[in-house]
C-alpha positions as CSV (number, residue, x, y, z in Angstrom):
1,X,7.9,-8.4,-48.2
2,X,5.1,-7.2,-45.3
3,X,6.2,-3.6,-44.2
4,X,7.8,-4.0,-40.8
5,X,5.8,-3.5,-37.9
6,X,6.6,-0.7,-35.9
7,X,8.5,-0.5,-32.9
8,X,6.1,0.1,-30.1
9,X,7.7,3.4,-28.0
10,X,9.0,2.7,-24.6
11,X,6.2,3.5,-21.5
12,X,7.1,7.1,-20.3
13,X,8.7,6.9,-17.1
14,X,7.8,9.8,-14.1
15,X,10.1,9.9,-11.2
16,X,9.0,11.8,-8.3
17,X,12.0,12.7,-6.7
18,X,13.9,13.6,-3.2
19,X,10.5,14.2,-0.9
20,X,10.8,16.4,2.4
21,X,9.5,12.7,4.1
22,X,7.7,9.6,2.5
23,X,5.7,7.3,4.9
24,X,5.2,4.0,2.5
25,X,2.9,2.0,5.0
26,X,5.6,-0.7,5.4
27,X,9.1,-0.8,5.9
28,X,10.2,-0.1,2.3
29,X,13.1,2.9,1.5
30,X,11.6,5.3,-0.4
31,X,13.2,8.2,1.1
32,X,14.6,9.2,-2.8
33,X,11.1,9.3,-4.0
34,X,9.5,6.4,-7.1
35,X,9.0,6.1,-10.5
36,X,5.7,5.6,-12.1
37,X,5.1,4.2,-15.3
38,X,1.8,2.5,-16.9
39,X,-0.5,3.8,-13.9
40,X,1.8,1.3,-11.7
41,X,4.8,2.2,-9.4
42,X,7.9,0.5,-10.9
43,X,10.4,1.3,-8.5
44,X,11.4,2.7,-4.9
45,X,14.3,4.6,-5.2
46,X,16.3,5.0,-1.6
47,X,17.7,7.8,-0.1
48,X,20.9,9.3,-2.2
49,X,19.9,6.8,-5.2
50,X,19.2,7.1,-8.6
51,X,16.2,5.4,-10.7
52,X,17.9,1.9,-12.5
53,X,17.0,3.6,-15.8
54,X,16.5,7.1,-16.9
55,X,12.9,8.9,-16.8
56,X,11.5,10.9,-19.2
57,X,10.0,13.5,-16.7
58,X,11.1,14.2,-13.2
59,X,8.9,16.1,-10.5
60,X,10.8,17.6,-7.7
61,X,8.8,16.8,-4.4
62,X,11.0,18.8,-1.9
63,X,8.5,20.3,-0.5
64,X,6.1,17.6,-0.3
65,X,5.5,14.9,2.3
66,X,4.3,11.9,0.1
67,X,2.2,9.2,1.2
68,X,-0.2,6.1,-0.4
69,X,-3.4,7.4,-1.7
70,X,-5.6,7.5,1.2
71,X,-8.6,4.8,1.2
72,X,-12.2,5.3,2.6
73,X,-14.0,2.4,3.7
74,X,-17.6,3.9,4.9
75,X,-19.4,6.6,3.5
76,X,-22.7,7.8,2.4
77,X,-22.6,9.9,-0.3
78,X,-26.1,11.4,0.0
79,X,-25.7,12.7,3.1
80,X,-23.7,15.9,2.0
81,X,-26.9,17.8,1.6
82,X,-27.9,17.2,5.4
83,X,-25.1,18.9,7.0
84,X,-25.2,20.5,10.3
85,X,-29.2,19.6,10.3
86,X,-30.5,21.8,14.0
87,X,-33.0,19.0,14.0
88,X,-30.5,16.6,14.8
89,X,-27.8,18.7,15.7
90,X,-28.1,17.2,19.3
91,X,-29.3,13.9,18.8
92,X,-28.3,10.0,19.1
93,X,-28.1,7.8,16.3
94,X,-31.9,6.4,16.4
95,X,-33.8,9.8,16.6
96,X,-31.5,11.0,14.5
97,X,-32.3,8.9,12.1
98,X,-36.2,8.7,12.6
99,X,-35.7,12.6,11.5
100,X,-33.1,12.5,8.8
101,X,-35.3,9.0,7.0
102,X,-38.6,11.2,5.6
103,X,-36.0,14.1,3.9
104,X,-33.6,11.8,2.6
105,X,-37.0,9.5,1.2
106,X,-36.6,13.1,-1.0
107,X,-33.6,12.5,-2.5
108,X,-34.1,12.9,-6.8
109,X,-30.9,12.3,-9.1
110,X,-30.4,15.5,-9.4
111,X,-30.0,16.4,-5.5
112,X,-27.5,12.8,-5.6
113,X,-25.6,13.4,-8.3
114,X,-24.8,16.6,-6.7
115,X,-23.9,15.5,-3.3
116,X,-21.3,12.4,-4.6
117,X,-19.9,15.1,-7.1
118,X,-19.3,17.1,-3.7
119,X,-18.3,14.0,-1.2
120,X,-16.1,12.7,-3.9
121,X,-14.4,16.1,-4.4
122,X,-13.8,16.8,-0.4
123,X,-12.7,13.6,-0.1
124,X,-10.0,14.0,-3.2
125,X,-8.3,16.9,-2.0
126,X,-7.9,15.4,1.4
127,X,-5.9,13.0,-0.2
128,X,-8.1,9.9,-0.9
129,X,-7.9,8.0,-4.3
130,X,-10.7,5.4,-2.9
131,X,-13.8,5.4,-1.3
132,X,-16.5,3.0,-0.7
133,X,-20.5,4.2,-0.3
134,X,-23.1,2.5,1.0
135,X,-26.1,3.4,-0.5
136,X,-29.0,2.3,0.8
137,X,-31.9,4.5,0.0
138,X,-33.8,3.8,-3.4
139,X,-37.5,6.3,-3.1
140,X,-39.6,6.4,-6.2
141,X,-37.7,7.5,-8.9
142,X,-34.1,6.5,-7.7
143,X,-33.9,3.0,-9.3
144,X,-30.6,4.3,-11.0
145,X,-28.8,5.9,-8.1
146,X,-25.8,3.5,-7.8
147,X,-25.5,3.8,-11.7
148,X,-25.3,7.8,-10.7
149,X,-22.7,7.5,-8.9
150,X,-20.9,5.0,-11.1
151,X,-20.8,8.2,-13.2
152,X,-19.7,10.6,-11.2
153,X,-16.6,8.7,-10.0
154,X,-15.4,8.1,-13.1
155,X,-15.4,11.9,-14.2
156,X,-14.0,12.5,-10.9
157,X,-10.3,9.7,-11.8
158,X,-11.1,8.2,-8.3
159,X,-11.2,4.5,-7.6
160,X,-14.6,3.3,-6.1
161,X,-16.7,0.2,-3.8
162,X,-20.7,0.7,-4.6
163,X,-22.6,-0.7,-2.2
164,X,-26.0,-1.7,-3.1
165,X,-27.7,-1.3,0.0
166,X,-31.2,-2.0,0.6
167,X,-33.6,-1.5,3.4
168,X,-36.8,-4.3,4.1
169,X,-37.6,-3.7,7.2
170,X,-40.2,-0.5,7.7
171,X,-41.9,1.0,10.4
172,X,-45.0,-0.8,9.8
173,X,-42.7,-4.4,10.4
174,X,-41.4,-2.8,13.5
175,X,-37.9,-1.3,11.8
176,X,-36.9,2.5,11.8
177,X,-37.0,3.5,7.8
178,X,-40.2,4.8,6.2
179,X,-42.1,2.5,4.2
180,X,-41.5,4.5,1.0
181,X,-37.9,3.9,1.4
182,X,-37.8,0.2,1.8
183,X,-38.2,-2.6,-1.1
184,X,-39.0,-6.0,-1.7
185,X,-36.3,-9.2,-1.5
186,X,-36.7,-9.6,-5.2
187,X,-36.5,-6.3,-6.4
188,X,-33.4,-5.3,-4.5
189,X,-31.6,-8.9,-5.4
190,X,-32.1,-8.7,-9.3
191,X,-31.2,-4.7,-9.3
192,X,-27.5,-6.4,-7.3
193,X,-27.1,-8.9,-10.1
194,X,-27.7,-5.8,-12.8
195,X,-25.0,-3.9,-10.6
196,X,-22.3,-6.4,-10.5
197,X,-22.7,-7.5,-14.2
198,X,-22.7,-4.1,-15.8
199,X,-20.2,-2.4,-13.1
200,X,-18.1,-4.9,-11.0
201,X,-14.1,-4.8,-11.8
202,X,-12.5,-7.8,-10.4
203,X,-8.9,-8.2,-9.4
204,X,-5.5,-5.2,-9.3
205,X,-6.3,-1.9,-11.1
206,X,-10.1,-1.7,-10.3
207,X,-11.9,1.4,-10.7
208,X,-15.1,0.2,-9.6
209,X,-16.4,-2.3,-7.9
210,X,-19.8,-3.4,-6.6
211,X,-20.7,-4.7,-3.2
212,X,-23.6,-6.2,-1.5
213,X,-25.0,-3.8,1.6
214,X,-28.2,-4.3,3.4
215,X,-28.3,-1.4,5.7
216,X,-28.2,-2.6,9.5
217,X,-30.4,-4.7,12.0
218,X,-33.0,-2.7,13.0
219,X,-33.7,-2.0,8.6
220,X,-34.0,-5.2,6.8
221,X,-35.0,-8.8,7.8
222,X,-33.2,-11.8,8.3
223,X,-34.1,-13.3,5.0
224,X,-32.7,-10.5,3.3
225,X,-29.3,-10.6,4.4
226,X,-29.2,-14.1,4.0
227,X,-29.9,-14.0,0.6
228,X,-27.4,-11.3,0.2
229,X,-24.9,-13.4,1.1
230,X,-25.8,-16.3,-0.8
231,X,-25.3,-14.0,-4.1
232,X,-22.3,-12.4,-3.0
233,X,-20.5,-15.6,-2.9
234,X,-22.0,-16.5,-6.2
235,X,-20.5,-13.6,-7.7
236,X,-17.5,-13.0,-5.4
237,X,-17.7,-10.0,-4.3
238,X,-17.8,-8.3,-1.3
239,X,-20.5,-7.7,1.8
240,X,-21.1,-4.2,4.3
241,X,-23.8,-3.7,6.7
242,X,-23.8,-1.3,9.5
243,X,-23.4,-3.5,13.2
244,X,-22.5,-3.2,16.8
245,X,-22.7,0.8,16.5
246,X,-24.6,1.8,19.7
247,X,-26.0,0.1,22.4
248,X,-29.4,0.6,21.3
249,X,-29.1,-1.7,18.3
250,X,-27.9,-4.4,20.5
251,X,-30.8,-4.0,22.9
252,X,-33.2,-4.1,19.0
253,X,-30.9,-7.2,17.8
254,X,-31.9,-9.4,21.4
255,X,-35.7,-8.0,21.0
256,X,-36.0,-8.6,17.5
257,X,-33.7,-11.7,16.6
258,X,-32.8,-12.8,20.1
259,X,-29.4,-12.4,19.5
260,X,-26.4,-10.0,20.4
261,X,-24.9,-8.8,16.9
262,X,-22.4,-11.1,16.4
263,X,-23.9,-14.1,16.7
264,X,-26.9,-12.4,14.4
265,X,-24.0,-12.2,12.2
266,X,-23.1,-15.8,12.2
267,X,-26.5,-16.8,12.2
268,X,-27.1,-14.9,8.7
269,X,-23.9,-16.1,7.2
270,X,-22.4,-13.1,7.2
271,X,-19.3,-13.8,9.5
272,X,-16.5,-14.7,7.1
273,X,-13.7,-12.7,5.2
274,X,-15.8,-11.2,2.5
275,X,-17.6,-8.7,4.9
276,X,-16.9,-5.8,5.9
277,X,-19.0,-3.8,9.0
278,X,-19.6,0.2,9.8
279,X,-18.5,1.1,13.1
280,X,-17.8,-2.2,14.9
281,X,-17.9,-0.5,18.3
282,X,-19.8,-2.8,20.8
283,X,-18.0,-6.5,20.8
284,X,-17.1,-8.4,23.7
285,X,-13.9,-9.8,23.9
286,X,-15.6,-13.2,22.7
287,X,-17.0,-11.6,19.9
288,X,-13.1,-9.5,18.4
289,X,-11.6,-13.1,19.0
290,X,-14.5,-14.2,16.7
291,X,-14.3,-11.8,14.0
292,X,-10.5,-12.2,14.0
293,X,-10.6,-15.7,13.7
294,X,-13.2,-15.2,11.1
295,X,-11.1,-12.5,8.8
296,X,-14.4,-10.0,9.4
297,X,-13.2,-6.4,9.3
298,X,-13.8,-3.4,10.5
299,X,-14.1,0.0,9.4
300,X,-13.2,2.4,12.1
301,X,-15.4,5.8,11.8
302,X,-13.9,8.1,14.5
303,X,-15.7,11.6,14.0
304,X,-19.3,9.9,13.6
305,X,-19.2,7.8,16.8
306,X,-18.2,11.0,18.6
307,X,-20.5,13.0,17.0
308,X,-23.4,10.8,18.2
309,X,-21.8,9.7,21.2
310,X,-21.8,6.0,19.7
311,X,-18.5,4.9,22.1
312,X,-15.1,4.3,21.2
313,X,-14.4,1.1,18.9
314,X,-11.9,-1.1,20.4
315,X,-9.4,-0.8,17.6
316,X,-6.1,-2.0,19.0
317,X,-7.8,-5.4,20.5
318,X,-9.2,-5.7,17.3
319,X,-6.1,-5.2,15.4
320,X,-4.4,-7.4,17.9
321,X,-6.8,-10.7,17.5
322,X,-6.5,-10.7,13.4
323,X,-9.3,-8.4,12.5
324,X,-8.7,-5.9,9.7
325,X,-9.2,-2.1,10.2
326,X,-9.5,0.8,8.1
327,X,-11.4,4.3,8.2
328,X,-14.6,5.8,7.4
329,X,-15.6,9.3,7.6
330,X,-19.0,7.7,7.4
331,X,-22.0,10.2,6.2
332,X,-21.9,13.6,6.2
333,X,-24.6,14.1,8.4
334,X,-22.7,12.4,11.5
335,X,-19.3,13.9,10.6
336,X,-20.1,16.4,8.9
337,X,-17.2,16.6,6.6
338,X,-16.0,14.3,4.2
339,X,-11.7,14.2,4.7
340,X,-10.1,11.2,5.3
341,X,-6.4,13.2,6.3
342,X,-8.5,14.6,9.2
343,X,-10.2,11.6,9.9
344,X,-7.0,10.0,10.4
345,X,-6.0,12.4,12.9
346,X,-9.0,12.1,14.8
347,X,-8.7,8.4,14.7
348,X,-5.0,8.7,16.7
349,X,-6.8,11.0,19.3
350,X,-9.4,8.4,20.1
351,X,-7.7,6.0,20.2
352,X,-4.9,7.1,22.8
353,X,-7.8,8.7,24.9
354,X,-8.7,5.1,25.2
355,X,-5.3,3.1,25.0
356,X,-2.4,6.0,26.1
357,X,-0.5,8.3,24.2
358,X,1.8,5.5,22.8
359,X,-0.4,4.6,20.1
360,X,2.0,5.6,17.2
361,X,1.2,8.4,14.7
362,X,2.1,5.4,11.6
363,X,-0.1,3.7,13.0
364,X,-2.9,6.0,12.6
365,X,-1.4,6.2,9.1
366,X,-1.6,2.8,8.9
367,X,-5.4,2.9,9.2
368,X,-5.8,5.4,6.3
369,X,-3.4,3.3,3.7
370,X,-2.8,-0.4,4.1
371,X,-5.7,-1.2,6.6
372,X,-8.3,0.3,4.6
373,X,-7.3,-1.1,1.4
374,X,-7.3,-4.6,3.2
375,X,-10.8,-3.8,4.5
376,X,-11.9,-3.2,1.6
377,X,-10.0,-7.1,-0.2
378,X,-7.5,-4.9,-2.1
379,X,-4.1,-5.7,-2.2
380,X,-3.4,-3.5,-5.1
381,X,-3.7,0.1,-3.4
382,X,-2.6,1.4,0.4
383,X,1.2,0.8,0.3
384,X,3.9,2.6,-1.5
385,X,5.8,-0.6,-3.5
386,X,7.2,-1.5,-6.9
387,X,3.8,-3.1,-9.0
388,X,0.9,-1.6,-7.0
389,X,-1.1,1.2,-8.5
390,X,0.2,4.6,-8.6
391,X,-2.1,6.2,-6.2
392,X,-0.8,8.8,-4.0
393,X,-1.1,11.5,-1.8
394,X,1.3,14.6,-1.0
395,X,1.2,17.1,1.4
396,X,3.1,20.7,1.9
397,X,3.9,21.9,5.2
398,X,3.9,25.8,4.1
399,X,1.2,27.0,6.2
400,X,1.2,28.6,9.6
401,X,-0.1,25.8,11.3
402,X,3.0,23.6,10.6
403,X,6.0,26.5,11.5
404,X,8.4,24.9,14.3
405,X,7.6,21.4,13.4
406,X,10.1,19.1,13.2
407,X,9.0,15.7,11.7
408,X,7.1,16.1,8.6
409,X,5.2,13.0,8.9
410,X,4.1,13.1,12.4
411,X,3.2,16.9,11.6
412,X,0.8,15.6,9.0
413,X,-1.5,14.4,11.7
414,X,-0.2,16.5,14.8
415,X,-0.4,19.8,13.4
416,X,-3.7,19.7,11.5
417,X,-2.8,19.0,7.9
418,X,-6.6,18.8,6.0
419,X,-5.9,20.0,2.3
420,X,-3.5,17.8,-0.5
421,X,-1.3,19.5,-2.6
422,X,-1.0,16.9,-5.3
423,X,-3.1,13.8,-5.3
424,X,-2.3,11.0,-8.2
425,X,-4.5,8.1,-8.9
426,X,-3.4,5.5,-11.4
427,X,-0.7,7.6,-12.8
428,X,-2.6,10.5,-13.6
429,X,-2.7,13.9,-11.8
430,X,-6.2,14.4,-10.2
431,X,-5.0,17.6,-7.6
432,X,-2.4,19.7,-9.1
433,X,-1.9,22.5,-6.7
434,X,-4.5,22.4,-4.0
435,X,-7.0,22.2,-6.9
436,X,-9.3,19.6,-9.2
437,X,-8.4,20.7,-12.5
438,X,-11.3,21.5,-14.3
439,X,-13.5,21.4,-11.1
440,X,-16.0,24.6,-11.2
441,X,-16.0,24.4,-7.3
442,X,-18.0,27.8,-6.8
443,X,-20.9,26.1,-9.6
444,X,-20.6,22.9,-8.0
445,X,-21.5,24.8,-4.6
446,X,-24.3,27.1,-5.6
447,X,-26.0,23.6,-7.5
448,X,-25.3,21.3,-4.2
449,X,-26.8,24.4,-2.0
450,X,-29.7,25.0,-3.7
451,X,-30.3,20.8,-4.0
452,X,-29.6,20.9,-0.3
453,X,-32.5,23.6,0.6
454,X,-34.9,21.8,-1.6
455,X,-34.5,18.6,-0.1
456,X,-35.0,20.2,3.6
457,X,-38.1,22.3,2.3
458,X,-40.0,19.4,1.1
């Protein structure tokens, strides 16, 4: 007789119980807290109830206001060590850039693997579980950076979009970027195809996944984003390219292309649901009801376009004709911080400067959670609800700055909050405390500062 097989033991079972407030980006009761199990959420348990089975561990969150892991939609990882640059301190997007291109041309592994270990590590314990980077910048000797990075967020426990970016279009062609920093067509296609094969995760659960990203208008060609798309659809996967940020790239886009953005867009291929763009800010109202009707999103980057005086995207109009939006804190040269919690706030202040002080706190929320993760084609993450991914984010309200408030939720955003107390992706416990267990955050500094100064020196 064959020995009997063993029973396999029951999944362990975690409820997080009874918050101080719960905001589950859609109109689900989870005002008794959840259960996780597997890495998944397996059940919402309303106020005054009970989980349908017993759990083998209970955390009381009493003190905690919980929410969906936050999700970043635009970043540049890099940029960490060009903070608070006095060379561009003052300056609009284009000569800001036309200084910031020659010192990030500088850029080793070493300096990068610093500066995602440092973005991915503010952005963390601001409460995001997901971020997407658009790399564009590949000098001499950083033919491996997205595979960098790859690394890093997976020692990190945070879910991940790469971006392959790529830049064509050099001074010497008329574009902005240095020459050492652009590439050929062929080069930056087959290093895509190595990206996606060795990296991309399709479907619920990813931890990373690889997207296509040629960097904007005015730094590659035509042909090059063109092709882009051509193997993103063969590969399904995703497309992001900066567009409609200032009015100076429109006035490049009719020079160079004859074209306003959208219709550059369109005319590349690129105007579908599988793209993504940076900033969105200067549409018509032709062009939102095109997007809309096209499924192109948006990622909404607050702090950058007021820190280089880029205008105010139209988010509610937007919203409103069928586009999808989510938020960036874009690089942290234009922010210059990396903290999505803050960045949602900010986003809500904007946006009633331009619309009224109606615009609802949960909607700002909103942005953060479910927008971004549909910004980013994920369906998995964003919303607190039984079979999505345990990813979450929970906030105390036991500092100064929040005495005398009375809503927890709207005190999240109206008060200032900028630090998680506990932040959960997949199941597992990536801030316990305030704190990245087994971060050495004062090493991590002095390695980032000193890559930082070296990059500046030259």
């Amino acid at each position: 007789m064959a020995p009997a097989t063993p029973e396999k033991p029951a999944p362990s079972r975690l409820w997080i119980k009874n918050p101080l407030a719960v905001f589950t980006a859609n109109d689900l009761d989870a005002r008794g807290g959840l259960v996780v199990s597997e890495g998944k959420i397996t059940e919402l348990v309303p106020a005054g109830g009970q989980p349908s089975a017993p759990c083998d561990e209970v955390f009381d969150a009493g003190r905690h206001v919980l929410l969906p892991g936050l999700v970043n939609t635009h970043h540049h990882f890099y940029q960490t060590l060009t903070r608070a640059w006095s060379p561009v301190a003052n300056a609009p997007l284009f000569p800001w850039l036309q200084n910031l291109y020659p010192v990030w041309a500088r850029l080793t592994p070493e300096s990068l693997e610093a500066a995602v270990e440092v973005a991915l590590a503010e952005l963390l314990l601001s409460g995001c579980t997901t971020a997407a980077d658009h790399h564009y910048l590949f000098p001499a000797g950083m033919d491996d950076a997205i595979d960098i990075e790859a690394a890093v967020v997976r020692r990190m426990g945070m879910r991940a979009t790469l971006t392959r970016g790529s830049m064509t279009l050099g001074e010497d062609d008329g574009g902005l970027p240095p020459q050492s920093t652009v590439q050929r067509p062929e080069e930056i296609l087959a290093d895509s195809e190595r990206l996606i094969r060795q990296y991309h995760e399709p479907g619920d659960g990813a931890v990373i996944q690889i997207a296509l990203a040629p960097c904007s208008p005015f730094s590659v060609t035509k042909e090059i984003m063109a092709e882009s798309a051509a193997l993103a659809e063969k590969h399904d996967v995703r497309l992001h390219t900066h567009l409609a940020e200032t009015l100076d790239e429109e006035d490049f886009c009719r020079e160079t292309f004859g074209l306003r953005t959208v219709d550059y867009l369109e005319s590349v291929g690129w105007l579908g649901k599988r793209t993504w763009l940076g900033h969105g800010i200067h549409f018509d109202d032709g062009e939102i009801a095109r997007l809309g009707a096209a499924g192109t999103a948006v990622a909404h980057c607050p702090t950058s376009n007021m820190r280089l005086a880029s205008g105010t995207a139209r988010v509610l109009e937007l919203e409103d004709a069928g586009v999808p939006v989510g938020l960036g804190v874009d690089g942290s040269a234009s922010n210059d911080a990396s903290n999505m919690i803050l960045e949602a706030r900010q986003a809500l202040y904007l946006q009633r400067l331009r619309y009224g002080a109606d615009v609802p706190v949960e909607r700002a929320l909103g942005w953060a959670t479910r927008g971004s993760a549909a910004v980013l084609g994920r369906s998995d993450i964003g919303q607190l609800a039984p079979g999505l991914q345990a990813d979450l984010a929970m906030f105390t309200l036991d500092e100064l700055r929040f005495s005398g408030s009375h809503d927890p939720v709207a005190a999240l955003l109206l008060c200032g909050a900028d630090r998680a107390d506990r932040v959960m992706v997949g199941g597992e416990w990536r801030v316990v405390d305030g704190s990245i267990p087994g971060l050495d955050v004062a090493g991590l500094m002095a390695r980032h500062s000193a890559a930082a100064r070296k990059l500046i020196s030259g």
